[in-house]
N, C-alpha and C positions, 0 to 999 in steps of 0.2 A: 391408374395407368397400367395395363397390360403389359406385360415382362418383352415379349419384342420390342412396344416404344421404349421401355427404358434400354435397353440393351442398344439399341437407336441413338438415346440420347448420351448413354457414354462409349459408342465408337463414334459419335462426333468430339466429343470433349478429348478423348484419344487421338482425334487426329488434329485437336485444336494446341494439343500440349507442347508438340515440337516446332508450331509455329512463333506459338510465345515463348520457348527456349531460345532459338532463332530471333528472335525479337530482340532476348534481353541481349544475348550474347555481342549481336551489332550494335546494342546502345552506347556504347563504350565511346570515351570521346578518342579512344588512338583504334583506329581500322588494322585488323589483323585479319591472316589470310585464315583457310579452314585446315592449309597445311601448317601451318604453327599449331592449334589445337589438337591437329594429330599428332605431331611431333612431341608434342609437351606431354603426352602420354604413353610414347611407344619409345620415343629417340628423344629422350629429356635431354638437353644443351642448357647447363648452368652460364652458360658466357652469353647465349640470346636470348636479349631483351624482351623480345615478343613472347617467346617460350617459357621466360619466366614471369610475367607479367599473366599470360594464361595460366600457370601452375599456382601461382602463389594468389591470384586476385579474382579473376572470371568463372574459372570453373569452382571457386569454393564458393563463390555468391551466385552463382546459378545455383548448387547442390543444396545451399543452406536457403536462396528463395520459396524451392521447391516443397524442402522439410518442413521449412517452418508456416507453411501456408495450410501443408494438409496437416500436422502436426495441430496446428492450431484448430484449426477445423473440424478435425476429430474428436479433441479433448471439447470444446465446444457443445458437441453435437450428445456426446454422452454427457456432460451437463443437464442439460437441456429433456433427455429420455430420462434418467435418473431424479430430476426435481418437475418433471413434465411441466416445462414451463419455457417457453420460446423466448425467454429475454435474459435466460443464465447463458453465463458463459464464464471462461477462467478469467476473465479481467472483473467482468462487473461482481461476479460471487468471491470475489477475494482469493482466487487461486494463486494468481501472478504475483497478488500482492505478497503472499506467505513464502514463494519462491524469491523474491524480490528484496526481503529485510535479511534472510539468510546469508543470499550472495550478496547484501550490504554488508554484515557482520565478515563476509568472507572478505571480501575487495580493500572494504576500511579498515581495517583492523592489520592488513598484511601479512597472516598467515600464509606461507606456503602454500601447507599442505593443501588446503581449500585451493589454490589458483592450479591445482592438475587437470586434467581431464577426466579422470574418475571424480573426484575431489567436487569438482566446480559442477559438474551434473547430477553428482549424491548429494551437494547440499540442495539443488534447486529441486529436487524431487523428495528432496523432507519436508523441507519448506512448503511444496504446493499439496503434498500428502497430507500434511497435520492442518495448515488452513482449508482444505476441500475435506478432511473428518471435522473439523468446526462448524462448517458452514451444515453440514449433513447434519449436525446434532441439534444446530437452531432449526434447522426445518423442519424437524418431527413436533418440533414446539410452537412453530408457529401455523396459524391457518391461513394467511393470509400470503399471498406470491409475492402481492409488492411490498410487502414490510420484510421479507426475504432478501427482494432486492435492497430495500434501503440498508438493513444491516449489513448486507453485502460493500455495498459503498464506504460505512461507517467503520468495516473492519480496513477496510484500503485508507481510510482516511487516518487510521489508529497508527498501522503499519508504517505507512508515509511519515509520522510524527517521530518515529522510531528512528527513522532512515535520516531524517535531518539532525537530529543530534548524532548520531553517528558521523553524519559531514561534519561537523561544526566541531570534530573532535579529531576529522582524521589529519594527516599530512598533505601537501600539496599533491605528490605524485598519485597517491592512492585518492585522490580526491578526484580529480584529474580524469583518471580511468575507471572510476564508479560515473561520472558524469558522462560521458562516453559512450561508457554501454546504456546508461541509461534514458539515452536519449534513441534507443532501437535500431540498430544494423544490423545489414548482412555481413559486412566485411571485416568482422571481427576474429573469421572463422580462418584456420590455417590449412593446408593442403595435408598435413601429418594428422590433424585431426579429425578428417573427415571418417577415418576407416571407423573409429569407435565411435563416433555420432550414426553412422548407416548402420552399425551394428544394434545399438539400441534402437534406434527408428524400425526395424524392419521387424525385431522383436515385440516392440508396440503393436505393429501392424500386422503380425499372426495374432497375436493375445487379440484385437478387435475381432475377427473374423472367427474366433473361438464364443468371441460371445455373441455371435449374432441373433442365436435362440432366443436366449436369455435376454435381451435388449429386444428384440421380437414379443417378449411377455409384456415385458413390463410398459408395454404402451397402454395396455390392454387396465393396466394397475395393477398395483402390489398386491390389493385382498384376492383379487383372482390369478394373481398368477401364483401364489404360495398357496391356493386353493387346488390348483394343476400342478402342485409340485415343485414347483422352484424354489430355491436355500434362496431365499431375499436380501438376509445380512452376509452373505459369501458373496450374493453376486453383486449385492453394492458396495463391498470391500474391492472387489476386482476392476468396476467399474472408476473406482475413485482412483486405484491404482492405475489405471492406462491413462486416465486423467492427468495425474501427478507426473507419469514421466513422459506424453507427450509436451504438456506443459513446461514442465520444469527444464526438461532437454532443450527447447525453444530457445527460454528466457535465460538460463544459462552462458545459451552463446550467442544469443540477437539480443536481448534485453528485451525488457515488455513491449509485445507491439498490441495497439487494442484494437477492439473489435473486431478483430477477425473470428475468433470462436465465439461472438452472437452472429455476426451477419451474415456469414458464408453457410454456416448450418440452416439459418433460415430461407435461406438462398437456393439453395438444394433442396430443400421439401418442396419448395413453390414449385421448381422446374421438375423434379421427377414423380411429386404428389403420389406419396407411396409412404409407408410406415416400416417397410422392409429394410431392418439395415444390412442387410447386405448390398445391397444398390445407394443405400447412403453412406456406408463406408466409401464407397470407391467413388461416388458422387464427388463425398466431405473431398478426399483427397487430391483429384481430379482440378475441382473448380476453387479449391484453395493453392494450390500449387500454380494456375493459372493468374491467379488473380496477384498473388507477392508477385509475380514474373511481371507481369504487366507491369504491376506499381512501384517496382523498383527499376525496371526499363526503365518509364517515365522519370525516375529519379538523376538516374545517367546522364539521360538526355539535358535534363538542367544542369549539370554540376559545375558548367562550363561557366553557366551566368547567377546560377543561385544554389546553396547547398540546403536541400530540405529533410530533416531528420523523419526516418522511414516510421516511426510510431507517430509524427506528425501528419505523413500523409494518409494513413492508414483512420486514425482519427476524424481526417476532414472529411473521405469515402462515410467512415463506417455509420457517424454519430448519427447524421442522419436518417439515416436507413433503419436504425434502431428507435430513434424517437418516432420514425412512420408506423414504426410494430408495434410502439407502445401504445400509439392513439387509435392506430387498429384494437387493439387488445382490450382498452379501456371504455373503447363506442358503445 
């Protein structure tokens, strides 16, 4: 696709983004005006309800929909260039899973320190760092993409075994709130903590756009692109690293949500059919920021008659979209 259609294709996604902000924000079951959301920003009133109910609830779960969709997405997508294989992602490759037993060891256990904001993002970004260098070191060993995958599954399956004796150990209240996040929200996130979450995210998202050369080579393969020059183990250290704290940043304060970093990076090649990541960086972010907004609207809009946990619905979207790639893949 020629660089004006793509440039087409995300000023439409550009002008799709504020209608699905707009979307979510009305899902709400209590009707606010758009002068409460200004007010709650410029003329904070702790005494109104409405003002505090956007300060403290809407605007932090519109901000963390948005994050954690291209967040996901991202980390996904560099997956996916780094094991050139359309059916990695941080959930099925054990990324989530290695962020996941951490901030179980942090949550169950009741450790402070771990429940800060530094704290609670530095362990999910060791955590998804040391299982995405695991997963990279079975791969150089293995030939085969789908026994990749299965290991992939069987590290999440190892981890998970972890994570339940941990339950079966901790207290109610710590049990309580490991169960919670673990079941995937947006609204876990606080209004004081948004500023060092868009701090790390927007840092992520320079570091992509630094490598978009290097993620440009490596479509091409590893033997030829360290043949043209490229440090291969720098920039698959750098790539595991954006990995690790889009990931981890996510899971930290939504808890696991799956399939988004397989289906939305898939998602994005079909519609932009390009290998250029610079048009899939902003693709990834784009139509994963779109896609939690929609699907957490739709969440809203039930909560009145049914409450569905958002890695539930994300699940029900993603699983199959992923089983159609693999029977593609496999034909």
């Amino acid at each position: 696709m020629k660089d004006v259609s793509l440039k087409w294709v995300l000023i439409c996604l550009l002008c799709f983004l504020p209608l699905a902000m707009y979307l979510h924000l009305m899902s709400g079951q209590i009707e606010i005006s758009f002068a409460s959301y200004f007010d709650s920003f410029f003329h904070f009133d702790s005494h109104n309800t409405n003002q505090v109910l956007v300060r403290e609830f809407r605007l932090p779960r519109l901000f963390m929909a948005m994050i954690a969709g291209a967040g996901l997405s991202l980390s996904g997508m560099f997956m996916q260039t780094l094991f050139k294989n359309p059916l990695a992602g941080p959930y099925v490759l054990g990324i989530n899973s290695g962020a996941t037993l951490l901030i179980a060891l942090s949550l169950l256990t009741g450790v402070q320190f771990f429940q800060s904001n530094f704290g609670l993002i530095g362990t999910a970004l060791i955590g998804a760092f040391a299982a995405g260098l695991f997963m990279m070191v079975i791969a150089q060993r293995l030939k085969s993409q789908i026994t990749l995958l299965l290991v992939g599954l069987m590290f999440g399956s190892f981890t998970s075994a972890f994570v339940s004796i941990l339950e079966s150990l901790a207290g109610a209240e710590s049990l309580k709130s490991f169960t919670m996040w673990s079941m995937g929200s947006l609204q876990q996130v606080e209004f004081s903590q948004l500023g060092i979450i868009l701090v790390v995210f927007t840092l992520g998202i320079l570091g992509s756009f630094l490598l978009v050369k290097p993620l440009n080579m490596l479509v091409i393969g590893e033997k030829s692109a360290a043949m043209l020059g490229l440090p291969i183990k720098s920039v698959r250290m750098l790539v595991l690293l954006l990995t690790a704290l889009f990931a981890g940043l996510v899971t930290a304060f939504c808890g696991p949500i799956a399939f988004v970093g397989i289906a939305i990076p898939n998602l994005t090649r079909i519609l932009f059919q390009t290998t250029n990541h610079r048009y899939l960086i902003m693709g990834n972010c784009l139509i994963g920021a779109i896609f939690l907004l929609l699907t957490d609207a739709f969440i809203q809009v039930l909560e009145g008659h049914l409450s569905i946990p958002l890695n539930a619905l994300t699940s029900i979207i993603g699983a199959p979209f992923v089983v159609f790639l693999l029977m593609r893949k496999l034909r």
